[in-house]
C-alpha positions as a Markdown table, in Angstrom:
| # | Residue | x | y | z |
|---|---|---|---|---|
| 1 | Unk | 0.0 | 0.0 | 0.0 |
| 2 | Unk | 1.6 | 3.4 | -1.3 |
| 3 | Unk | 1.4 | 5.7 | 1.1 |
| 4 | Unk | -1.4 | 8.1 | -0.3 |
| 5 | Unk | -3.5 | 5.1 | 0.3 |
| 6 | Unk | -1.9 | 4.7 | 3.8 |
| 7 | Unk | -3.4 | 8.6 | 4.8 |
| 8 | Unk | -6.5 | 7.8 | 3.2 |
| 9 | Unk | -7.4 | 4.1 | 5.4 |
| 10 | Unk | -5.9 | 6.4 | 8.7 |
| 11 | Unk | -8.8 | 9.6 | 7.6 |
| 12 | Unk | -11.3 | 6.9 | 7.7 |
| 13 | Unk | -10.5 | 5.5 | 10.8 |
| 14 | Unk | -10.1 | 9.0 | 12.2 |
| 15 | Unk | -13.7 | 9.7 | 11.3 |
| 16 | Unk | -15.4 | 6.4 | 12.3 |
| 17 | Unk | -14.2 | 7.4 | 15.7 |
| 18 | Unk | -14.5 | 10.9 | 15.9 |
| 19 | Unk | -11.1 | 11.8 | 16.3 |
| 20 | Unk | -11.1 | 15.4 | 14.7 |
| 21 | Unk | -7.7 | 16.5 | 15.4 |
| 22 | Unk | -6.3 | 13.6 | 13.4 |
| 23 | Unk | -8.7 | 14.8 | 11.0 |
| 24 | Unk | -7.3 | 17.9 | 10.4 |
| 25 | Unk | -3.5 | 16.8 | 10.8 |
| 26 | Unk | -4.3 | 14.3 | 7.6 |
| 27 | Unk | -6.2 | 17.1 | 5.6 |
| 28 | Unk | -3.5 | 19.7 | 6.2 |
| 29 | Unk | -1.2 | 16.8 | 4.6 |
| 30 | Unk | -3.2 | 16.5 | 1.4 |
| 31 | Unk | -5.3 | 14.0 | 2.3 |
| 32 | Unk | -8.5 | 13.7 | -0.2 |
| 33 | Unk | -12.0 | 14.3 | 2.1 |
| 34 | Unk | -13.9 | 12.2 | -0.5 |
| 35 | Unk | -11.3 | 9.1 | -0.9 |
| 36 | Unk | -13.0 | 6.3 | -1.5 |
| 37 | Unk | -11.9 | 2.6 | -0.4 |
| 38 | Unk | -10.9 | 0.6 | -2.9 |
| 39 | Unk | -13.1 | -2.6 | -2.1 |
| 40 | Unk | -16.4 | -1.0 | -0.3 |
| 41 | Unk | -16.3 | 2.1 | -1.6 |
| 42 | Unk | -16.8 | 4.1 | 2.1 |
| 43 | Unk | -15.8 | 7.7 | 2.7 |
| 44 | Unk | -15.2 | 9.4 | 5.7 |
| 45 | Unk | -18.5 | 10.7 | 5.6 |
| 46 | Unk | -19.8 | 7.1 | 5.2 |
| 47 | Unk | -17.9 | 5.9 | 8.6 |
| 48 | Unk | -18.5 | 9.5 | 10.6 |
| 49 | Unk | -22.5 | 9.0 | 10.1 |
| 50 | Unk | -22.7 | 5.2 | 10.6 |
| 51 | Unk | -20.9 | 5.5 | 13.4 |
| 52 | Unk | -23.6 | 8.4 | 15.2 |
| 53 | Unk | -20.7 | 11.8 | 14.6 |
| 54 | Unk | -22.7 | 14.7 | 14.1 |
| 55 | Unk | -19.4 | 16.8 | 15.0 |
| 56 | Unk | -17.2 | 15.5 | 12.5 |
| 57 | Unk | -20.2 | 14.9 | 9.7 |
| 58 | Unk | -20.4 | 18.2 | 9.9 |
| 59 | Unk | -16.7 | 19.2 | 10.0 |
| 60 | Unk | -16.5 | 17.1 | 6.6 |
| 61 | Unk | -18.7 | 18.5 | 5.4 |
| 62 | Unk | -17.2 | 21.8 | 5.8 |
| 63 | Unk | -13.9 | 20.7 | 4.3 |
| 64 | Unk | -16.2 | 19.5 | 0.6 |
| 65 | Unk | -17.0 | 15.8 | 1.9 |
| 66 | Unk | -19.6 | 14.9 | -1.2 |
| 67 | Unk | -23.0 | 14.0 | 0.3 |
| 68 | Unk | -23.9 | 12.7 | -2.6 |
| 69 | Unk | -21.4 | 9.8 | -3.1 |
| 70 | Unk | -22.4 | 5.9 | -2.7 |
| 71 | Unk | -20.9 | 3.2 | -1.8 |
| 72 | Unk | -20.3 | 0.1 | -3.3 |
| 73 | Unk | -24.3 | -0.9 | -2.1 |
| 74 | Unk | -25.6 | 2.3 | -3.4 |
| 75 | Unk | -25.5 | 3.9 | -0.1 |
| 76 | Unk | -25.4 | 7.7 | 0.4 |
| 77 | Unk | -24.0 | 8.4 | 4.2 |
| 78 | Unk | -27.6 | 9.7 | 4.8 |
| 79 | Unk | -28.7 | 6.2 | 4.3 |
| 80 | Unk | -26.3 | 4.4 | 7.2 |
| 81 | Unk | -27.8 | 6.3 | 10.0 |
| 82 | Unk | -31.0 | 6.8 | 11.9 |
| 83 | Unk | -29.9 | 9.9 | 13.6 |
| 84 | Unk | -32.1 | 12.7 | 13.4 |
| 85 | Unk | -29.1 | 15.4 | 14.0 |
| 86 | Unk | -27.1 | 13.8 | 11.0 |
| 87 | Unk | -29.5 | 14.0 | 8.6 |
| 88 | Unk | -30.8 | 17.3 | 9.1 |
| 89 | Unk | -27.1 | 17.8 | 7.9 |
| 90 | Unk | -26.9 | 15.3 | 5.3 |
| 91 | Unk | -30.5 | 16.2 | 4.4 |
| 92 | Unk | -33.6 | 13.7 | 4.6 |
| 93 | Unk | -35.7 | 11.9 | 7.3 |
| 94 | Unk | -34.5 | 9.6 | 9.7 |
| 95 | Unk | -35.5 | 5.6 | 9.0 |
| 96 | Unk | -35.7 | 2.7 | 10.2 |
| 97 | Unk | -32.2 | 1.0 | 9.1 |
| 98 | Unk | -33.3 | -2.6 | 7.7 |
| 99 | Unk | -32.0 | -5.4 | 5.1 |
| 100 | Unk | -35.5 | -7.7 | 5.5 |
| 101 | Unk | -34.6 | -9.5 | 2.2 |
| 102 | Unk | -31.7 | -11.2 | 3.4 |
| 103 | Unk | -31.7 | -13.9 | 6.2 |
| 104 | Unk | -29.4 | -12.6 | 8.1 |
| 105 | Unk | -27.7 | -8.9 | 8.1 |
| 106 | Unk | -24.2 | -8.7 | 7.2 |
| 107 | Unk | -21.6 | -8.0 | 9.3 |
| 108 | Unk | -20.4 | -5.1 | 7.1 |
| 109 | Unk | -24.0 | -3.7 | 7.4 |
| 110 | Unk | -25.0 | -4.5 | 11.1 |
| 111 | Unk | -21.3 | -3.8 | 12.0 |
| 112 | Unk | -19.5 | -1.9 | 9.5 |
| 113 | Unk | -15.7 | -3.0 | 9.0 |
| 114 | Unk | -14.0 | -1.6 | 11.6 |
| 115 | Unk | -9.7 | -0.6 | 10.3 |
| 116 | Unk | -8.1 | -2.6 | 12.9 |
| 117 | Unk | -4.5 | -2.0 | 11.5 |
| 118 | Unk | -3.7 | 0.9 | 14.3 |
| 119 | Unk | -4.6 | 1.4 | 18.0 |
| 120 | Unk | -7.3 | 3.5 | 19.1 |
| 121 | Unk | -8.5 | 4.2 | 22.8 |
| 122 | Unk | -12.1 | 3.7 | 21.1 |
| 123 | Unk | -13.6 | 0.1 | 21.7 |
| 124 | Unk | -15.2 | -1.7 | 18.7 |
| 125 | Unk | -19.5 | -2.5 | 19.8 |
| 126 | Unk | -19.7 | -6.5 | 20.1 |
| 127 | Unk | -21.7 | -7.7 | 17.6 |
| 128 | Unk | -23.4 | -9.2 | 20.3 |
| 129 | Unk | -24.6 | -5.8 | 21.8 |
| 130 | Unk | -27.8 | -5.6 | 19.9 |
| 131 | Unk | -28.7 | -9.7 | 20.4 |
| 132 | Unk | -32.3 | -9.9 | 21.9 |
| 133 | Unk | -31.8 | -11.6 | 24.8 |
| 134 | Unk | -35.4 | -12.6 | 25.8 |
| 135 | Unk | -35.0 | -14.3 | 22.4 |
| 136 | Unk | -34.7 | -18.0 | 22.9 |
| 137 | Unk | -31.2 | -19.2 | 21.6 |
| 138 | Unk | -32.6 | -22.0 | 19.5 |
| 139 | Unk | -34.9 | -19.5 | 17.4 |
| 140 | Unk | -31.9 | -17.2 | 17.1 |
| 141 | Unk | -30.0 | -20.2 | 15.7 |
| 142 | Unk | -32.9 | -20.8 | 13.2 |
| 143 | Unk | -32.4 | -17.3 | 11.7 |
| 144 | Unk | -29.1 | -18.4 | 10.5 |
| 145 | Unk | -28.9 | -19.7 | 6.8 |
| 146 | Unk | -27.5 | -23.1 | 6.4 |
| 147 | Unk | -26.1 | -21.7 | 3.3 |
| 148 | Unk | -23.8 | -19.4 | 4.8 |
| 149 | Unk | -20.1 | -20.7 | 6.7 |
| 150 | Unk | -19.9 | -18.0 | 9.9 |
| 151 | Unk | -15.9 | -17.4 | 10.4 |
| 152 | Unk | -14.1 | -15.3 | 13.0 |
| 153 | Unk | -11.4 | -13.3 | 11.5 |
| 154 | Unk | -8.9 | -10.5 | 12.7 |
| 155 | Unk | -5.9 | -9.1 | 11.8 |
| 156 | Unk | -2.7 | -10.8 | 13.1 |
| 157 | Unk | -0.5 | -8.6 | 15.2 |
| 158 | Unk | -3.0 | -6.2 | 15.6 |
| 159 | Unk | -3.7 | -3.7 | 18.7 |
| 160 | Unk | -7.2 | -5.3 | 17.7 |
| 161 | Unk | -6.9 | -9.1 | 19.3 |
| 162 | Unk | -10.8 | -9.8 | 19.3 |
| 163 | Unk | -12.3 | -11.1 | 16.6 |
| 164 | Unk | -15.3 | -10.8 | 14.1 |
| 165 | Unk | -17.8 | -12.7 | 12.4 |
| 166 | Unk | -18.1 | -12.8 | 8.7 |
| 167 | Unk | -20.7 | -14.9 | 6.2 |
| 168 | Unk | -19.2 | -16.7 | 2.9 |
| 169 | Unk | -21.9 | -18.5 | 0.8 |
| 170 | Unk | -21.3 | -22.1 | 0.9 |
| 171 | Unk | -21.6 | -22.7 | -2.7 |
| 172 | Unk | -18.7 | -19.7 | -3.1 |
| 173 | Unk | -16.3 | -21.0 | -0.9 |
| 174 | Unk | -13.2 | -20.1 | -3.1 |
| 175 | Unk | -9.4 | -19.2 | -1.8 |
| 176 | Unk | -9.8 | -15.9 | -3.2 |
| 177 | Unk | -13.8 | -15.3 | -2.1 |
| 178 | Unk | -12.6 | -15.7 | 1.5 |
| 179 | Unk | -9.6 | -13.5 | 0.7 |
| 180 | Unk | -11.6 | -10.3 | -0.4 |
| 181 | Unk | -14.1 | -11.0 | 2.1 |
| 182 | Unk | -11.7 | -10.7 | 5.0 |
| 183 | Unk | -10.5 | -7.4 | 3.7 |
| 184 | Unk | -13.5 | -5.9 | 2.6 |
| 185 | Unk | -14.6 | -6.9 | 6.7 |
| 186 | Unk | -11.3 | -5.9 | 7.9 |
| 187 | Unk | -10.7 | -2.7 | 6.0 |
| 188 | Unk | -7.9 | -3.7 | 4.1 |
| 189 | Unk | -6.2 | -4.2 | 0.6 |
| 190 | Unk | -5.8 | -7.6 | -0.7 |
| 191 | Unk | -2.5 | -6.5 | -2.3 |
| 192 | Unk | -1.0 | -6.4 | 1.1 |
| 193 | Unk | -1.8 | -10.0 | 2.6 |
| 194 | Unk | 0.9 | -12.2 | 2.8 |
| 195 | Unk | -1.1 | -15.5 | 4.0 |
| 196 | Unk | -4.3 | -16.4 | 5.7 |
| 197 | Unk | -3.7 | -18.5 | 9.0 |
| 198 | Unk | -6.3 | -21.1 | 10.3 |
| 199 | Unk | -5.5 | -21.0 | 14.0 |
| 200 | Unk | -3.5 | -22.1 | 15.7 |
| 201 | Unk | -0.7 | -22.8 | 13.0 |
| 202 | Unk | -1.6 | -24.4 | 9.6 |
| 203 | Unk | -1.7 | -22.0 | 6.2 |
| 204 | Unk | -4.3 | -22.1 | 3.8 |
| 205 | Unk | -3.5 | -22.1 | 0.1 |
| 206 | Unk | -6.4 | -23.3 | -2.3 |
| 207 | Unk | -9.9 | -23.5 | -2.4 |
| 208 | Unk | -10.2 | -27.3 | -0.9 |
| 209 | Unk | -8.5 | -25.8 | 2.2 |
| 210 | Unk | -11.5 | -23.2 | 2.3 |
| 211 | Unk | -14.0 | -26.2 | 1.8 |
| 212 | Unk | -12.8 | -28.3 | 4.9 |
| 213 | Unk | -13.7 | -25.0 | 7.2 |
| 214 | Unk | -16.8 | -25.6 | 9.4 |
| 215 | Unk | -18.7 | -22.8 | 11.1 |
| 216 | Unk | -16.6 | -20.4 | 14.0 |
| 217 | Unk | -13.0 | -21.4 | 12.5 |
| 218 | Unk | -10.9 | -19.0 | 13.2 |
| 219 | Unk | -8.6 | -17.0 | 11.4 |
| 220 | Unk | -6.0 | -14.4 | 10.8 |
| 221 | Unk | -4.6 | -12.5 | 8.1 |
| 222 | Unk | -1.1 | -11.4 | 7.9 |
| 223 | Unk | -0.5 | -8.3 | 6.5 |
| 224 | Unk | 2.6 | -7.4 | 5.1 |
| 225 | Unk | 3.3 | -3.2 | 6.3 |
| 226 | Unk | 5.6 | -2.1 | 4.2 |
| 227 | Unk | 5.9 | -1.3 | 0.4 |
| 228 | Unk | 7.4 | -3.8 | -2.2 |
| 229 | Unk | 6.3 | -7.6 | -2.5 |
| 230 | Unk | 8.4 | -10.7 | -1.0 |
| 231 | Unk | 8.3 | -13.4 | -3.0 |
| 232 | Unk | 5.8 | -15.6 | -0.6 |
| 233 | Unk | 3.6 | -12.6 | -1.0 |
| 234 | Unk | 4.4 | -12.5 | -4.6 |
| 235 | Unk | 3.6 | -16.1 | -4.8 |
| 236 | Unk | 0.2 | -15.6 | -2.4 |
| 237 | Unk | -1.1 | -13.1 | -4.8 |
| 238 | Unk | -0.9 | -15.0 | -8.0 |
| 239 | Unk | -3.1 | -17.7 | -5.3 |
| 240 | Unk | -6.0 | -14.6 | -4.8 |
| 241 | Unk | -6.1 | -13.2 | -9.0 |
């Protein structure tokens, strides 16, 4: 990852947790207010109104964030919030966030992928948080598709050591599926993995390794920090493209 793109992940973290001094420290630096990720196409206006920032919504917007930009679902910021003081800047009504024509909500939409690549004194929500526990487990169970493999991933040597919970269709259970799907999670660029671990110590290389997963595996990616490819990340990336 050049280091343009470097800035640009470190904005959007900034702004998904409302740290505005950073914010201003990476604009002053150059830093685009509209830069988009590569994968899921989220600005720092996507992150600041998911994540309930009026403050810095409004502070982007004041240094030309575009309103009008989407995502790679189609969303406008306006759309990822329910907050009434956020949309009376991003313009609109608040609404009732939902996703009824899936089975199960995402992880990227319930929980939007948090960058875990540098520490933070904010503390990622559990995906847990918003479980209804007067729900019995067994029905919560049923809500989960038998066509979806549930992994935990994170990023190895990470500040972040907990992990998340991320969906792969069983019918697309491909090496390089599970690859983009951890980064698009994880906030991350597939150019910069240098292997996928199954915990505790055994690599994964090919899409019959991905098969033999069952539900809760987890695993980490190793990301390789600085510019300019080794040749086992060389070799991984021919594995993902």
């Amino acid at each position: 990852m050049d280091d343009s793109k470097d800035l640009e992940d470190k904005f959007r973290e900034a702004a998904s947790i409302g740290d505005q001094d950073m914010l201003d420290k990476l604009l002053q630096l150059g830093v685009n207010v509209n830069a988009q990720h590569r994968i899921n196409g989220w600005t720092a206006l996507h992150w600041a109104s998911k994540r309930g920032h009026p403050t810095i919504v409004r502070h982007l917007l004041t240094n030309g964030a575009d309103r009008s930009l989407t995502n790679g679902k189609g969303e406008t910021a306006a759309q990822l919030t329910d907050k009434e003081e956020i949309h009376s800047l991003l313009g609109g009504k608040p609404e009732t966030l939902s996703n009824s024509s899936l089975p199960i909500t995402p992880n990227y939409i319930r929980h939007p992928p948090f960058p875990y690549l540098s520490k933070t004194n904010g503390t990622a929500q559990s995906p847990m948080a918003n479980t209804n526990h007067d729900q019995p487990i067994t029905s919560r169970i049923s809500h989960l598709s038998s066509e979806e493999l549930v992994l935990k991933v994170r990023v190895a040597n990470s500040a972040e050591t907990d992990f998340i919970e991320i969906e792969i269709d069983r019918n697309e259970r491909t090496f390089s599926n599970l690859v983009l799907t951890c980064c698009r999670e994880l906030n991350c660029e597939p150019e910069t993995v240098v292997k996928v671990r199954k915990l505790p110590n055994t690599i994964l290389r090919k899409d019959k390794d991905v098969w033999r997963l069952t539900d809760f595996q987890e695993l980490e990616i190793v990301l390789q920090k600085f510019s300019g490819g080794t040749r086992l990340q060389n070799a991984f990336q021919e594995l993902i493209y």
